[in-house]
N, C-alpha and C positions, 0 to 999 in steps of 0.2 A: 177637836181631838176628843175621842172621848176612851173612857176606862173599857177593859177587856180581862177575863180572867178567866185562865184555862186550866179546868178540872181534867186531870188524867187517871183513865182506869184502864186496868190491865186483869181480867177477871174478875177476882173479887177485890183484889188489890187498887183501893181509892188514894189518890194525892191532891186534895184542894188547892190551891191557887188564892193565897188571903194575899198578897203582895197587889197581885193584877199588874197592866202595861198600858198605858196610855199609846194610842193607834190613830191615824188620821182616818179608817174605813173599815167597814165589815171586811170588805176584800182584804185587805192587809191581816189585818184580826184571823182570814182563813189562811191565808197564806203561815202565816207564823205557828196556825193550828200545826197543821200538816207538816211543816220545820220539828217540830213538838213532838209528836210522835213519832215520827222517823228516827228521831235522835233516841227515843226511849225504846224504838224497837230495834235498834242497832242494837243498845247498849243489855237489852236483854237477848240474844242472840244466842252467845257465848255460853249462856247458863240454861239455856234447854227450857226456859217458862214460856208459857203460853204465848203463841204468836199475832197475839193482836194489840191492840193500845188502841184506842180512843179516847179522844180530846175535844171536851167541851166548853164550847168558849161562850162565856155568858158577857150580860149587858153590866154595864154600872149599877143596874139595880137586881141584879145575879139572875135575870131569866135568861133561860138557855136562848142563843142564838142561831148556833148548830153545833154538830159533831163532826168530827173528822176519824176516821178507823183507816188506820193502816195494821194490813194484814200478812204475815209474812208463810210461805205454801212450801215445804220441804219436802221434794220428791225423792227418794232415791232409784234411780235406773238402774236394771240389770243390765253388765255390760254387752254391747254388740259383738257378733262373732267377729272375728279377725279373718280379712278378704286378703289371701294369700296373692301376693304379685302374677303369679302362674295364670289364674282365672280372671285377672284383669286383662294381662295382653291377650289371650285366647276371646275372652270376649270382645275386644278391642280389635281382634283380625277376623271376626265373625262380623262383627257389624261393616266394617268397612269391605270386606265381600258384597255383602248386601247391597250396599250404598255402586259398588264396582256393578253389579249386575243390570245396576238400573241406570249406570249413565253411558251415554251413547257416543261422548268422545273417545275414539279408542285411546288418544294419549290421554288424558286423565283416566281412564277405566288401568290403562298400564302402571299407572302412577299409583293408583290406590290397591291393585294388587300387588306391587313390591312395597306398600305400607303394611299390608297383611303378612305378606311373608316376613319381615321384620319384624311385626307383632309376635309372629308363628315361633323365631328363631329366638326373641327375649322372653319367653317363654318358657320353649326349651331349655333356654341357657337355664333359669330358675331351677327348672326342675332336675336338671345335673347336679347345679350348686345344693340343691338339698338334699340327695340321693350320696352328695359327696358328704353332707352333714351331718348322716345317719338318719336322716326323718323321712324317709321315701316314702315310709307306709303312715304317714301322718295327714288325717281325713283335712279335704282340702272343702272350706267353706265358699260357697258361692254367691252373691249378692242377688 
């Protein structure tokens, strides 16, 4: 077994480690690293500071053995347009046209154009439903 003690920094923000943890292995020693700082980067989260922690884990005789950095990336995404029902089934009986022109059974070529016309007519339906809901002239996004 030997002694371990993990220095935590968080920018300028230093916390030593005088207690230490007796470890059967370096491996264990990183693994507990990495446990370390994930918990200090949860718990800084919440408060908007800096998103990284690093944990240094030194020997019994305090030389560094390594570091571990977890780092946390806050993206925020513009939201995506909203794909109106209408332009899914219309795409959805356009492609399966396609697929109909190029197959040579006629009962499956029959079969996939009463899929399109289906498509075609929940479609339609859509766009009554929303003609009935006052939004007819409401610009329809396309994927």
């Amino acid at each position: 077994m030997t002694w371990f003690y993990f220095d935590v920094r968080n920018g300028i923000w230093f916390a030593p480690d005088t207690e230490g943890s007796e470890l059967a292995s370096l491996g264990e020693a990183e693994r507990e690293a990495a446990r370390c700082a994930a918990d200090f980067e949860q718990d800084l989260l919440p408060e908007g500071s800096t998103r990284g922690v690093t944990v240094e884990v030194k020997n019994e005789h305090y030389q560094r053995m390594l570091t571990v950095t977890v780092t946390l990336t806050v993206h925020q995404v513009a939201l995506e347009p909203v794909t109106l029902p209408t332009s899914i089934y219309r795409d959805r009986a356009r492609s399966t046209r396609l697929v109909a022109d190029w197959t040579s059974n006629q009962i499956d070529r029959a079969q996939l154009l009463r899929r399109a016309e289906h498509c075609d007519a929940l479609a339609q339906t859509e766009e009554h439903e929303r003609q009935d809901q006052g939004v007819s002239h409401a610009p329809e996004v396309r994927p």
